[in-house]
PyMOL Python script that loads the backbone (N, CA, C, O; Angstrom):
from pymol import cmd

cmd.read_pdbstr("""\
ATOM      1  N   UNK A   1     147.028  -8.382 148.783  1.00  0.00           N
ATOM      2  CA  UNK A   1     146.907  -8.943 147.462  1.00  0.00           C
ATOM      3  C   UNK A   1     147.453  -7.972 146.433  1.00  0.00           C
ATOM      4  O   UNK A   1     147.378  -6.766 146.672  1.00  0.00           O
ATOM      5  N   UNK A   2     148.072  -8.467 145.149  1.00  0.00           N
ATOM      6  CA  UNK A   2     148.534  -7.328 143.861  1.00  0.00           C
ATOM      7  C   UNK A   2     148.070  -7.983 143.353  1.00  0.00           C
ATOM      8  O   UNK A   2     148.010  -9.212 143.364  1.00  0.00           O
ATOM      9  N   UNK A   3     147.314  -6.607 142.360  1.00  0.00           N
ATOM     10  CA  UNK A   3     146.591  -6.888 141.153  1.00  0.00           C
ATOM     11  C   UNK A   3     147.624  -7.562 139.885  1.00  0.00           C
ATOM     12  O   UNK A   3     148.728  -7.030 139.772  1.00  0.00           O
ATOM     13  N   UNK A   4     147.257  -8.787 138.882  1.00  0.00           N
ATOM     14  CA  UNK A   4     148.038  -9.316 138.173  1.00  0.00           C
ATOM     15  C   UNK A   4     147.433  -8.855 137.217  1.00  0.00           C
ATOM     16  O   UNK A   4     148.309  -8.247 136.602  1.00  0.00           O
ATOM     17  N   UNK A   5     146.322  -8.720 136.574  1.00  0.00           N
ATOM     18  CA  UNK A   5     145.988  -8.863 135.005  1.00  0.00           C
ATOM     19  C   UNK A   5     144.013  -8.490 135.951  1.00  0.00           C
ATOM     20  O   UNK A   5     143.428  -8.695 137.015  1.00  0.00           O
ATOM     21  N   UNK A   6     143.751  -7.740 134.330  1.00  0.00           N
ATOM     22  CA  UNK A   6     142.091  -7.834 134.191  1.00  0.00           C
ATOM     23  C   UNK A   6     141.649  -9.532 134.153  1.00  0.00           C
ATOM     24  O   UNK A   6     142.410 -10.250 133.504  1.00  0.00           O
ATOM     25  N   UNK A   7     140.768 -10.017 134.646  1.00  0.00           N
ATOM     26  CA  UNK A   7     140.329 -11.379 134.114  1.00  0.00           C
ATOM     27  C   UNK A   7     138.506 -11.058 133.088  1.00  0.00           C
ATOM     28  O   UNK A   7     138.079 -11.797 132.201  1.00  0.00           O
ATOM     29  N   UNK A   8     137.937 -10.008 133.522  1.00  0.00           N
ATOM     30  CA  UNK A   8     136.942  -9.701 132.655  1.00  0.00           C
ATOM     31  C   UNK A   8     136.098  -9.014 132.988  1.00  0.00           C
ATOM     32  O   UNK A   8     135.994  -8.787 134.193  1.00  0.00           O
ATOM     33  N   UNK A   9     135.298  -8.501 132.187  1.00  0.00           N
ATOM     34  CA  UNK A   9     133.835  -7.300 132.531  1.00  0.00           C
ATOM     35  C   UNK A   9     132.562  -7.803 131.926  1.00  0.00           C
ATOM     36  O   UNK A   9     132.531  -8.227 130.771  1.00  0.00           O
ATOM     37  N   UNK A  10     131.414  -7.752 132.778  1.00  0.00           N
ATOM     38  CA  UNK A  10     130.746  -8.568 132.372  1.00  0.00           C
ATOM     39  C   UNK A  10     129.144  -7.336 132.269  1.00  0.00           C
ATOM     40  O   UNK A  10     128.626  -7.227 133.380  1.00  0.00           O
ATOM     41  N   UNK A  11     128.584  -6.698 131.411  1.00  0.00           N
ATOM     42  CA  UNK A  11     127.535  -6.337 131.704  1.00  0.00           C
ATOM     43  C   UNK A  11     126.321  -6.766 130.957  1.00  0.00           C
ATOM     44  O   UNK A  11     125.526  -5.828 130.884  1.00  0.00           O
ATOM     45  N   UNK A  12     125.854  -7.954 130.321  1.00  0.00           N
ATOM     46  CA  UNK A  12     124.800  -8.209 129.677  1.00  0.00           C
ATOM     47  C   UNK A  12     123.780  -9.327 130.762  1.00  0.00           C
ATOM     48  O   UNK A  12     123.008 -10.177 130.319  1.00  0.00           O
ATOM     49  N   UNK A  13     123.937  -9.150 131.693  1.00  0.00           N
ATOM     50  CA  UNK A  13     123.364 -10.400 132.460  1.00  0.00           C
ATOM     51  C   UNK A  13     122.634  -9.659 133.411  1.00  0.00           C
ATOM     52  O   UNK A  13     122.970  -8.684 134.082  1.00  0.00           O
ATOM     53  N   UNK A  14     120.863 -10.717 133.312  1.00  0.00           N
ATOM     54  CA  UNK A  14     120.009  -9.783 134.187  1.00  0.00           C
ATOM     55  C   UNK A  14     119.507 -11.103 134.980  1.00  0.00           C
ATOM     56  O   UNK A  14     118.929 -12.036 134.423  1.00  0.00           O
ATOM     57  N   UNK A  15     119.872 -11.032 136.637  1.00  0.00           N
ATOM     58  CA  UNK A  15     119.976 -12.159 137.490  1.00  0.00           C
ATOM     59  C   UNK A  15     118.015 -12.134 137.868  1.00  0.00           C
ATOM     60  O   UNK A  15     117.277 -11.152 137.795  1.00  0.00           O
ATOM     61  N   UNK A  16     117.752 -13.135 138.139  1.00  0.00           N
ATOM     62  CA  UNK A  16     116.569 -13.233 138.319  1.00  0.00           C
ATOM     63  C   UNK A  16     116.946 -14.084 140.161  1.00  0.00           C
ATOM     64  O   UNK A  16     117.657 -15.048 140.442  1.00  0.00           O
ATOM     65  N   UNK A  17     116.326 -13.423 140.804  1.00  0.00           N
ATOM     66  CA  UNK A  17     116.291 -13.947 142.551  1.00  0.00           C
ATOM     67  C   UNK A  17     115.255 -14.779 142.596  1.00  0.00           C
ATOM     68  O   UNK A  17     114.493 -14.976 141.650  1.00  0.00           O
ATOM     69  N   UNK A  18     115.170 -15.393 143.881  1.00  0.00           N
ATOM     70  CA  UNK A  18     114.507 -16.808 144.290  1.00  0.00           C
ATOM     71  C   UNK A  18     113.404 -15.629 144.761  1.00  0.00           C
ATOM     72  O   UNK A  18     112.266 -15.985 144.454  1.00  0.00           O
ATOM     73  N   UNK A  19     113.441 -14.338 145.415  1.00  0.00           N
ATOM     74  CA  UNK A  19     112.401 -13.539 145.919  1.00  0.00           C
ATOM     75  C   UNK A  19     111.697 -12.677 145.125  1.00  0.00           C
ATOM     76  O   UNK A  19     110.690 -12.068 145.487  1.00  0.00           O
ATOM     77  N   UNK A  20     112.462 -12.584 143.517  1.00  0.00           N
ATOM     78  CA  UNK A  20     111.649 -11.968 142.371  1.00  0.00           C
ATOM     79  C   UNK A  20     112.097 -11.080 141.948  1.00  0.00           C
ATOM     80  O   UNK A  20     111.601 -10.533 140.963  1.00  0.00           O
ATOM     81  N   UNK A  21     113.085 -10.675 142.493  1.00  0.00           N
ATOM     82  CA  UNK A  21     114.004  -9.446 142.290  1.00  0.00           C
ATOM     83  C   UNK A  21     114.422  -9.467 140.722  1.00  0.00           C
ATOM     84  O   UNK A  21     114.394 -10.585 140.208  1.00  0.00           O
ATOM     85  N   UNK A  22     114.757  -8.519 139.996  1.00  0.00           N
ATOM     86  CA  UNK A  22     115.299  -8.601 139.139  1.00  0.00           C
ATOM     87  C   UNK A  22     116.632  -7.494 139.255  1.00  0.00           C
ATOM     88  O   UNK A  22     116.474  -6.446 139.881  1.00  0.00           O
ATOM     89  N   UNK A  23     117.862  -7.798 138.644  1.00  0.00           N
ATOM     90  CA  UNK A  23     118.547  -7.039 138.630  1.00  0.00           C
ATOM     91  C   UNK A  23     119.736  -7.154 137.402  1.00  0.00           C
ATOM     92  O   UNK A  23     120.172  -8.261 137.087  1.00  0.00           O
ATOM     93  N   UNK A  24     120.258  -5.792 136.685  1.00  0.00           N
ATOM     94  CA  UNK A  24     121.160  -5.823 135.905  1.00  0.00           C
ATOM     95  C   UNK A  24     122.430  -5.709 136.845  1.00  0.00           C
ATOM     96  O   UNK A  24     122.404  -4.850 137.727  1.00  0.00           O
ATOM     97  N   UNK A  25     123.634  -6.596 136.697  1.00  0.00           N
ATOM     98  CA  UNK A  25     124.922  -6.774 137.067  1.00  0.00           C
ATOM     99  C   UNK A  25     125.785  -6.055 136.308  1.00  0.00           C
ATOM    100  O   UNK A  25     125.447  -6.027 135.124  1.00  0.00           O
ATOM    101  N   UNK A  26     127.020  -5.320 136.628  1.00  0.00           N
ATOM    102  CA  UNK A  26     128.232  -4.962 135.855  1.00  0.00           C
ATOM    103  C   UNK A  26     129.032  -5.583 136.530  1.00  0.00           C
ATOM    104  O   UNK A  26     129.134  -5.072 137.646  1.00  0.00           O
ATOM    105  N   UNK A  27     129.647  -6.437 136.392  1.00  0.00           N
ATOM    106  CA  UNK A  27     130.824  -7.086 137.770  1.00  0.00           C
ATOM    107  C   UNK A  27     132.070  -7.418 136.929  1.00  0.00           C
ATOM    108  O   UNK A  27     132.036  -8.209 135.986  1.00  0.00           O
ATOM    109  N   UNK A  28     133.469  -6.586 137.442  1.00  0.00           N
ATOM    110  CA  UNK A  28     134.336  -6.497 137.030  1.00  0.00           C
ATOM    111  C   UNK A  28     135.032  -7.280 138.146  1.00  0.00           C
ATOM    112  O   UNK A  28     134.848  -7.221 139.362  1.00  0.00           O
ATOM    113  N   UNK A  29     136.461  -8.545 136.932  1.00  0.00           N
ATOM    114  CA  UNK A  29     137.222  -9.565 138.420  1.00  0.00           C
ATOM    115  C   UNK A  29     138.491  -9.384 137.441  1.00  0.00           C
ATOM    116  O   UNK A  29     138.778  -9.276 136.249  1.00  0.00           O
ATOM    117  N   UNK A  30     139.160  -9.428 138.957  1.00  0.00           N
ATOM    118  CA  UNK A  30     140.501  -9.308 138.074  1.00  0.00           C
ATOM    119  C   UNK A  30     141.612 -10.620 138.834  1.00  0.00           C
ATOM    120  O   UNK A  30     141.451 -10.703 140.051  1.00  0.00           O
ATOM    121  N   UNK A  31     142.536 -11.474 138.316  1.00  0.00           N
ATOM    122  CA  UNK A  31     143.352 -11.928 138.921  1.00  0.00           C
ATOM    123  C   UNK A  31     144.364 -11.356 139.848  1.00  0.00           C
ATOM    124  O   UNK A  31     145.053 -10.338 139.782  1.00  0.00           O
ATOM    125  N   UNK A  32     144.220 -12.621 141.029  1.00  0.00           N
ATOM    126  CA  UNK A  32     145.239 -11.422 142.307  1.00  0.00           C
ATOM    127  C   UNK A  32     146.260 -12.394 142.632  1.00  0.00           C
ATOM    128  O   UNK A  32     146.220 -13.473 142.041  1.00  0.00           O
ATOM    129  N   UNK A  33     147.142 -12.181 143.458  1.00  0.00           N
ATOM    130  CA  UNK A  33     148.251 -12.749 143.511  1.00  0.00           C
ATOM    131  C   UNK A  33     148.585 -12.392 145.087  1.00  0.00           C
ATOM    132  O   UNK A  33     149.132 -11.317 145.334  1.00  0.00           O
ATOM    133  N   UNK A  34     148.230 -13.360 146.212  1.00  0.00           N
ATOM    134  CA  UNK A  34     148.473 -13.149 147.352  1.00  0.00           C
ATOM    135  C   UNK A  34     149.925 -13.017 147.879  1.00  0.00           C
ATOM    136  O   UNK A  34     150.680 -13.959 148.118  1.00  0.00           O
ATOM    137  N   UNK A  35     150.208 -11.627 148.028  1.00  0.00           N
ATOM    138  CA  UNK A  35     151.195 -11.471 148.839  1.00  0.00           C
ATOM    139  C   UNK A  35     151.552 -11.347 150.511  1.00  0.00           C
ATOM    140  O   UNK A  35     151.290 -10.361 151.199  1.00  0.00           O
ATOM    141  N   UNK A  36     152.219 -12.609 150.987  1.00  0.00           N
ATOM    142  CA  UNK A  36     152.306 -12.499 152.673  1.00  0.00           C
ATOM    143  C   UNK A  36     151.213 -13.600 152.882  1.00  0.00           C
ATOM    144  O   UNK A  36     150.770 -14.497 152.165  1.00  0.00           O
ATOM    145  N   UNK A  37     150.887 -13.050 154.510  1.00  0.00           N
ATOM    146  CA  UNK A  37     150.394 -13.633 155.210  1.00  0.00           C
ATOM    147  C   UNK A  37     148.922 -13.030 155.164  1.00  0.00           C
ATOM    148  O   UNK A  37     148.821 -11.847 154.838  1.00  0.00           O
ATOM    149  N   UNK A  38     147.543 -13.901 155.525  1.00  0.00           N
ATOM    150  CA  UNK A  38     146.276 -13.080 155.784  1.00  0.00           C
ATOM    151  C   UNK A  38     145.709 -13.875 156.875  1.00  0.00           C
ATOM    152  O   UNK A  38     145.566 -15.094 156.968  1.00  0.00           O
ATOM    153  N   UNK A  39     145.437 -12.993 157.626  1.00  0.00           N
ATOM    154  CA  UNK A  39     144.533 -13.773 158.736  1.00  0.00           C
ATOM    155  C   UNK A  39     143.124 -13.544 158.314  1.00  0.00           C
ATOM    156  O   UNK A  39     142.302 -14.311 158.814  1.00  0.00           O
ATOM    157  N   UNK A  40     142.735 -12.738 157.583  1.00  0.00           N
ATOM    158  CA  UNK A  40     141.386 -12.203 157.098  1.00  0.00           C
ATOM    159  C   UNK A  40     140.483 -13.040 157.303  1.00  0.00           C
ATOM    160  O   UNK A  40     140.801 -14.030 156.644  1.00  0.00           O
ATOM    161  N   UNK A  41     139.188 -13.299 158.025  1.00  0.00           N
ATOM    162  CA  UNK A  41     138.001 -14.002 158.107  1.00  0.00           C
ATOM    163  C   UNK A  41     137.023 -13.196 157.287  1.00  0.00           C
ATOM    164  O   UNK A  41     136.956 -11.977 157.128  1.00  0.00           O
ATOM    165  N   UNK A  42     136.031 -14.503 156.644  1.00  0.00           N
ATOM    166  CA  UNK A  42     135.012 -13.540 156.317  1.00  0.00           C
ATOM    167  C   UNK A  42     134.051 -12.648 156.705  1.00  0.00           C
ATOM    168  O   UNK A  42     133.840 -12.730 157.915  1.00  0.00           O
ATOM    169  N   UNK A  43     133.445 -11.896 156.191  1.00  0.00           N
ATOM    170  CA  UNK A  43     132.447 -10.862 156.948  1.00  0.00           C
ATOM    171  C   UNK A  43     131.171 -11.382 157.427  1.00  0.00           C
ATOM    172  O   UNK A  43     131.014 -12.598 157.324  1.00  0.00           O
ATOM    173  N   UNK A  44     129.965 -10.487 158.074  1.00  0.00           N
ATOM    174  CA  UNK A  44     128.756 -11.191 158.146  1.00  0.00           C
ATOM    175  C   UNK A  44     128.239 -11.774 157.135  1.00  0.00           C
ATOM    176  O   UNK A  44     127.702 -12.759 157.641  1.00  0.00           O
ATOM    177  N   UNK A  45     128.026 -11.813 155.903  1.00  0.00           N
ATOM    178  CA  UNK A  45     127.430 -12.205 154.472  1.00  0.00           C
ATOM    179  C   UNK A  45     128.105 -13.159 154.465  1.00  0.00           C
ATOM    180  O   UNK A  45     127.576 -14.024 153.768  1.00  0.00           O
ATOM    181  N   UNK A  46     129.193 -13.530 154.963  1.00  0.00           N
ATOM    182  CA  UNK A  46     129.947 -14.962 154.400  1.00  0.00           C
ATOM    183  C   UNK A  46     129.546 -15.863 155.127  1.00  0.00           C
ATOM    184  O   UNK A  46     129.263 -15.654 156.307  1.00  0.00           O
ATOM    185  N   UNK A  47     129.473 -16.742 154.700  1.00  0.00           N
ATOM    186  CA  UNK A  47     129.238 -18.250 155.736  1.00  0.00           C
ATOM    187  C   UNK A  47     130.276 -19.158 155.978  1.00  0.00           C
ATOM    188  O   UNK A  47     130.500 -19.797 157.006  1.00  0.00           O
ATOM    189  N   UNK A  48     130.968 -19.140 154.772  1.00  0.00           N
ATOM    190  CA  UNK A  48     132.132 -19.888 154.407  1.00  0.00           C
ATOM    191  C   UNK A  48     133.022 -19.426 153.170  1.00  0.00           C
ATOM    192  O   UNK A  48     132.522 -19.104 152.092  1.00  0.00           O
ATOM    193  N   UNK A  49     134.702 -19.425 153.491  1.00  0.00           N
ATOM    194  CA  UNK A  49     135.401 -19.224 152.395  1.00  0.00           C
ATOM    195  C   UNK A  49     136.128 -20.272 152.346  1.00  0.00           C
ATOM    196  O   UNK A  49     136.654 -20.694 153.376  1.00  0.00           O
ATOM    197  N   UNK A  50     136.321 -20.974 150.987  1.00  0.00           N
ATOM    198  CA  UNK A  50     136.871 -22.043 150.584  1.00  0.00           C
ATOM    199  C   UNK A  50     137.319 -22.213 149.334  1.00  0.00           C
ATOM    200  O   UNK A  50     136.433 -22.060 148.493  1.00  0.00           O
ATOM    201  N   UNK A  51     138.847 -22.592 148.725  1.00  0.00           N
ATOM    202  CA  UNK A  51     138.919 -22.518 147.721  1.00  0.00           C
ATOM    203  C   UNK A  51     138.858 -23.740 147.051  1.00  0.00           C
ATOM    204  O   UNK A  51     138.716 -24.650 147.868  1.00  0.00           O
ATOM    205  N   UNK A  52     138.908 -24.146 145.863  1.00  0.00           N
ATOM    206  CA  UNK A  52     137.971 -25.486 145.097  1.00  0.00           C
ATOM    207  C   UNK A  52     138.719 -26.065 144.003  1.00  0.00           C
ATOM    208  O   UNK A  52     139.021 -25.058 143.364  1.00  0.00           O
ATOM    209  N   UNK A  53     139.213 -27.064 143.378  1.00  0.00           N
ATOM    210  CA  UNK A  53     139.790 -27.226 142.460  1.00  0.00           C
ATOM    211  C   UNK A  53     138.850 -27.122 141.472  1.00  0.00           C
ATOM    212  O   UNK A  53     137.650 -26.984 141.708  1.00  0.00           O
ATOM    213  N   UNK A  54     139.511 -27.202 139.960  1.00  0.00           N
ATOM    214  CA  UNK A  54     138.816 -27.229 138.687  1.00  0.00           C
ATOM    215  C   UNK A  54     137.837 -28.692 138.769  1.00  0.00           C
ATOM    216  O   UNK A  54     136.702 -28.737 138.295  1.00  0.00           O
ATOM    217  N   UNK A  55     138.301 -29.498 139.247  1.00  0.00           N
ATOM    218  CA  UNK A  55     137.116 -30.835 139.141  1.00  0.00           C
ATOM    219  C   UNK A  55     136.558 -30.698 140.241  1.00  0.00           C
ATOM    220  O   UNK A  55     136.236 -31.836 140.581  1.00  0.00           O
ATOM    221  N   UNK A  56     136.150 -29.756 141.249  1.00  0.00           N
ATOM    222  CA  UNK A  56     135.676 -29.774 142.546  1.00  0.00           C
ATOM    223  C   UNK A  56     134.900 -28.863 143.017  1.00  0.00           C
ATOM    224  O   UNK A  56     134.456 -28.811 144.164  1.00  0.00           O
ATOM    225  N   UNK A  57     134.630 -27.777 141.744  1.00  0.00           N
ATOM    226  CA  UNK A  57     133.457 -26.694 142.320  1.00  0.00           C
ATOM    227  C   UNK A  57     132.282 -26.800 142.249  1.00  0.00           C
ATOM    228  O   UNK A  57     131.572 -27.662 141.731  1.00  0.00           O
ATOM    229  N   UNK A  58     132.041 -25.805 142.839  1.00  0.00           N
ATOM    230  CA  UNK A  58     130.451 -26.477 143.732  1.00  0.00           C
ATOM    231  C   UNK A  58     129.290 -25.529 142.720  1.00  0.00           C
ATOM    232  O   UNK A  58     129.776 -24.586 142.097  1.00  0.00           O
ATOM    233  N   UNK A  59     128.255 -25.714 142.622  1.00  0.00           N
ATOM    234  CA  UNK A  59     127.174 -25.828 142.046  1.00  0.00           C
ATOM    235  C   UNK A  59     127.433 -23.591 141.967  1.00  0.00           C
ATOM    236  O   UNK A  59     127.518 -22.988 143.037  1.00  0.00           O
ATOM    237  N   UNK A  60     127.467 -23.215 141.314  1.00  0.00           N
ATOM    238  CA  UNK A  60     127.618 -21.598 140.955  1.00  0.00           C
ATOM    239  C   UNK A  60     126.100 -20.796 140.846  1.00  0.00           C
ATOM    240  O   UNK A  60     125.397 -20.716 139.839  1.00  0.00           O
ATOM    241  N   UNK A  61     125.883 -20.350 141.920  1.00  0.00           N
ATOM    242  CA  UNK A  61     124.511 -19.637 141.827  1.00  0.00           C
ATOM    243  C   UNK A  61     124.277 -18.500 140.716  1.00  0.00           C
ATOM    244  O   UNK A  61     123.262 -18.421 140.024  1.00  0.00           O
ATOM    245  N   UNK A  62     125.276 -17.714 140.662  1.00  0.00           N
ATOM    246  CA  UNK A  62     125.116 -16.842 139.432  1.00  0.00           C
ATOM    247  C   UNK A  62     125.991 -17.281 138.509  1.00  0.00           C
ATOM    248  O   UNK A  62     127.196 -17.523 138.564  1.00  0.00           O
ATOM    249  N   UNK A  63     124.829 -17.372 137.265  1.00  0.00           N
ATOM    250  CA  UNK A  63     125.832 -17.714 135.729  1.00  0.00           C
ATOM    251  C   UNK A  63     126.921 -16.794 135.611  1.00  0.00           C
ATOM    252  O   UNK A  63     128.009 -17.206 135.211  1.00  0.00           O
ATOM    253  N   UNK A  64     126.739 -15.527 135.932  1.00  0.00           N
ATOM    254  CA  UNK A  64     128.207 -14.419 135.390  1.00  0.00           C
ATOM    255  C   UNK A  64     129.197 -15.028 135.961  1.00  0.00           C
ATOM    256  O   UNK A  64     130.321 -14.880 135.482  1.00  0.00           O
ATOM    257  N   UNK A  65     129.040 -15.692 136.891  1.00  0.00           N
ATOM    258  CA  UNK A  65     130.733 -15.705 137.660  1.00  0.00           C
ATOM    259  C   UNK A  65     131.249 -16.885 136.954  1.00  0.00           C
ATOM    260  O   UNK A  65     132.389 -17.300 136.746  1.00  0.00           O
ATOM    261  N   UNK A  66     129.615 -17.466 136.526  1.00  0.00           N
ATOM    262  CA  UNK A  66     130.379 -19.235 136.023  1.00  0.00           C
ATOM    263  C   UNK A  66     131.325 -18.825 134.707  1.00  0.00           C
ATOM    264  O   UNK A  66     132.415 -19.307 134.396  1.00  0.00           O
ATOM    265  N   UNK A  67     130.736 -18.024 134.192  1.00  0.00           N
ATOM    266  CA  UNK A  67     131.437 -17.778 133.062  1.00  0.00           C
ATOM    267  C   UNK A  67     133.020 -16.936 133.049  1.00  0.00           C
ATOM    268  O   UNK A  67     133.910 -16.969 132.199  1.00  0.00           O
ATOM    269  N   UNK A  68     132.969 -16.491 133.835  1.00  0.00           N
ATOM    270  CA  UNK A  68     134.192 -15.829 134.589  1.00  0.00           C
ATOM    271  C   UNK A  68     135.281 -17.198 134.286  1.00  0.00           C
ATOM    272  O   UNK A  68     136.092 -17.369 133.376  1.00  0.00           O
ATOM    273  N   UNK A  69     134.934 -18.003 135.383  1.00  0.00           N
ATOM    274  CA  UNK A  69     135.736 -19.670 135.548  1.00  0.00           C
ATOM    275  C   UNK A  69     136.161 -20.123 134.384  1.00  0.00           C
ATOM    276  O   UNK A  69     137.309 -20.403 134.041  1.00  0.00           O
ATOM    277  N   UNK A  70     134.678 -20.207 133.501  1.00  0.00           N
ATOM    278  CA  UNK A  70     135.252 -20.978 132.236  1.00  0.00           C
ATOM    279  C   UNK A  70     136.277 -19.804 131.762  1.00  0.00           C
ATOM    280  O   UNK A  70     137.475 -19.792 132.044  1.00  0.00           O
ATOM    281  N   UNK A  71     135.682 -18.942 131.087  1.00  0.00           N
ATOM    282  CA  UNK A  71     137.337 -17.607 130.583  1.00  0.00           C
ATOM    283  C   UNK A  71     138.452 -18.305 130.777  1.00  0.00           C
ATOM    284  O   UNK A  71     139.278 -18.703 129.956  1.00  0.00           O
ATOM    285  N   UNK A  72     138.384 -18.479 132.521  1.00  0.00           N
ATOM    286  CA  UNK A  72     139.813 -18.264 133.196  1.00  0.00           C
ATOM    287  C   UNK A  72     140.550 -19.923 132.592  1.00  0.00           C
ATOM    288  O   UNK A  72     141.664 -19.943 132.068  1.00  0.00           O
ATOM    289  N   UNK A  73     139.886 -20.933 132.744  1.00  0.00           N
ATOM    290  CA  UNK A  73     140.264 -22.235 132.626  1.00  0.00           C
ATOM    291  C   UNK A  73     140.598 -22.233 130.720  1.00  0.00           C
ATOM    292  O   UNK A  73     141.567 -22.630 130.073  1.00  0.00           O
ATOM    293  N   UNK A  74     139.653 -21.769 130.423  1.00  0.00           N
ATOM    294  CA  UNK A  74     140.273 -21.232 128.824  1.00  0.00           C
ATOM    295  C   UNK A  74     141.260 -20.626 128.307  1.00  0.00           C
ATOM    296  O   UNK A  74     141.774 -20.741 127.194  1.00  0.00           O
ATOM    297  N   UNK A  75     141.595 -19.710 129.523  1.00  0.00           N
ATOM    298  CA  UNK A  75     142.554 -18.509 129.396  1.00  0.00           C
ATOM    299  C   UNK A  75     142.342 -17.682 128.410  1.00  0.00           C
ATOM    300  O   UNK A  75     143.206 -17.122 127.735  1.00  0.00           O
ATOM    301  N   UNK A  76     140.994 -17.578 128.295  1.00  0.00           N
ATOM    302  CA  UNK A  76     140.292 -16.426 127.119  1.00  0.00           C
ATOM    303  C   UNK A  76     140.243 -15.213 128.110  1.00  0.00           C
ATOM    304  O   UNK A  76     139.196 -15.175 128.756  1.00  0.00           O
ATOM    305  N   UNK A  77     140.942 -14.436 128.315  1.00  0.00           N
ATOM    306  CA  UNK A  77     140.876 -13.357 129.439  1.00  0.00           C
ATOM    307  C   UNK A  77     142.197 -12.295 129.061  1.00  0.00           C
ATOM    308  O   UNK A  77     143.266 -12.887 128.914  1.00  0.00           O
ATOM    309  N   UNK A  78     142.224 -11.125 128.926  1.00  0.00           N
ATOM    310  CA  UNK A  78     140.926 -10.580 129.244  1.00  0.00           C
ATOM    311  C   UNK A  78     139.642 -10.560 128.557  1.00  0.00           C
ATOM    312  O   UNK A  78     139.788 -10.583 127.335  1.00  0.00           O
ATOM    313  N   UNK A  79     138.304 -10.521 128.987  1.00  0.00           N
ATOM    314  CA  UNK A  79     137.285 -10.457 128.017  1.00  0.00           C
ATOM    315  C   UNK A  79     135.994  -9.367 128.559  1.00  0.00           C
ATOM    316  O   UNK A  79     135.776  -9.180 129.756  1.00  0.00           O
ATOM    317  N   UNK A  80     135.284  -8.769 127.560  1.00  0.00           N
ATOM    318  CA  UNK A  80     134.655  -7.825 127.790  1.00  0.00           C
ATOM    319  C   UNK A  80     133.339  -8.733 126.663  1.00  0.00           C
ATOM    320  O   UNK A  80     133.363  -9.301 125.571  1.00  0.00           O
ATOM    321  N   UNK A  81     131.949  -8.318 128.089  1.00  0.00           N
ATOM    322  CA  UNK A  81     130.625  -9.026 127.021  1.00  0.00           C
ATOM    323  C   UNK A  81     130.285  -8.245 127.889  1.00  0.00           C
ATOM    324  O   UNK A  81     129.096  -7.957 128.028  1.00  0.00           O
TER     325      UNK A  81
END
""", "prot")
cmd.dss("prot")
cmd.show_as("cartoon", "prot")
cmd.util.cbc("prot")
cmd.orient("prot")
């Protein structure tokens, strides 16, 4: 993969878990641009990798990333909150 552009930095978001956990996130994403071929499978943590159209994604467990999406579909990016 080559890195294309920052897509955003996100540190004001404190995720609350189904087990009670609390935690502060910094999660930095950047747009990539697949170069070649990948045979890459996912790791143990993955269950499934699948990519999704804009009318076709699936229910987003953490708000940070949702907001990531919208940015990107906005093309408000780069953005720092």
């Amino acid at each position: 993969m080559k890195v294309k552009s920052l897509l955003g930095i996100l540190t004001d978001f404190i995720q609350h878990y189904p087990n009670g956990d609390v935690a502060q996130a910094v999660v930095i994403e950047f747009l990539v641009e697949l170069v070649g071929k990948t045979n890459k499978k996912p790791d143990s943590e993955t269950l499934e990798l699948k990519y999704f159209s804009k009318d076709n994604l699936p229910d987003i467990f953490n708000k940070q990333h949702l907001n990531f999406i919208e940015h990107y579909y906005k093309r408000d990016y780069p953005f720092f909150e």
